[in-house]
C-alpha positions in Angstrom: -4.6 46.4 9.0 -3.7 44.0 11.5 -7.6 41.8 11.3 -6.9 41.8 7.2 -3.5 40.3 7.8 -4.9 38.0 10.8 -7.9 36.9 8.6 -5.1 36.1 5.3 -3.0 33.8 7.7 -6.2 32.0 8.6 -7.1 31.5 5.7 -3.7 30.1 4.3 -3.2 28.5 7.2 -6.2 26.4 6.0 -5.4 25.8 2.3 -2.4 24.8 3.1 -4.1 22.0 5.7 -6.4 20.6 3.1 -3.4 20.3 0.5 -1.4 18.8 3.1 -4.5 16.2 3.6 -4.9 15.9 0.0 -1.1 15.5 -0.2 -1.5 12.5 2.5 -4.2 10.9 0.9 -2.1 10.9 -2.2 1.0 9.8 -0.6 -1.0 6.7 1.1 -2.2 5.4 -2.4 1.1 5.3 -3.6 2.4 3.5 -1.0 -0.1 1.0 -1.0 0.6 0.2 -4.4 4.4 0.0 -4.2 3.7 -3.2 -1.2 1.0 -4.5 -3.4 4.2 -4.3 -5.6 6.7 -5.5 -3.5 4.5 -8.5 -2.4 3.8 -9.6 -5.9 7.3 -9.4 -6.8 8.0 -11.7 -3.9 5.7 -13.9 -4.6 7.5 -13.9 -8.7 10.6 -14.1 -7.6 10.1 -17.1 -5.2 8.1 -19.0 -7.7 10.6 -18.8 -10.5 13.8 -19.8 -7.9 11.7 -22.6 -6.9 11.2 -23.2 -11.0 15.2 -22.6 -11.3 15.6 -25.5 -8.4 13.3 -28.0 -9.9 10.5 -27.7 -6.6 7.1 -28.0 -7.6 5.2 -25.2 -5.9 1.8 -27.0 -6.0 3.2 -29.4 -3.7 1.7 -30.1 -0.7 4.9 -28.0 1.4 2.7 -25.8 2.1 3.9 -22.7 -0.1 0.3 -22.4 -1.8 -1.4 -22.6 1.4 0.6 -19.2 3.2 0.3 -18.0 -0.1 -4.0 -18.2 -0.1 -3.9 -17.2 3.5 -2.3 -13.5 2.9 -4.6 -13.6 -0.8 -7.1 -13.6 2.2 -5.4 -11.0 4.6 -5.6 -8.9 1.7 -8.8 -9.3 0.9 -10.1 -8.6 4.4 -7.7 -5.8 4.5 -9.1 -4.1 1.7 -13.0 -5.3 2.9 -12.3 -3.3 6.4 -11.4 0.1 4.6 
């Protein structure tokens, strides 16, 4: 009696692992997407307060510059995976 019982913990020892992996892998998606979110939000935001204050983000301050080098932070990030 005792192997049976030894052999059913194993066993739902290890589906429970691989939901809790599944479950991860899950969970990681949808937290990548709620940045990828955030970050475009950001950038929304900060281009219609600079609309709201009459500043010209194609100037040359800068602004479009940062914002090309993360464009290409991202990129590499997403390249590396």
């Amino acid at each position: 009696m005792s192997m049976k019982l030894h052999r059913y913990m194993q066993s739902v020892q290890s589906q429970t692992f691989g939901d809790i992996l599944i479950f991860g892998k899950e969970l990681d998606k949808e937290v990548q997407t709620l940045i990828e979110t955030s970050i475009a939000l950001t950038f929304e935001y900060r281009d219609l307060t600079n609309l709201l204050n009459g500043h010209d983000v194609n100037s040359e301050s800068g602004i479009n510059l940062i914002e090309d080098k993360l464009k290409q932070a991202k990129k590499q990030l997403y390249d590396a995976k």
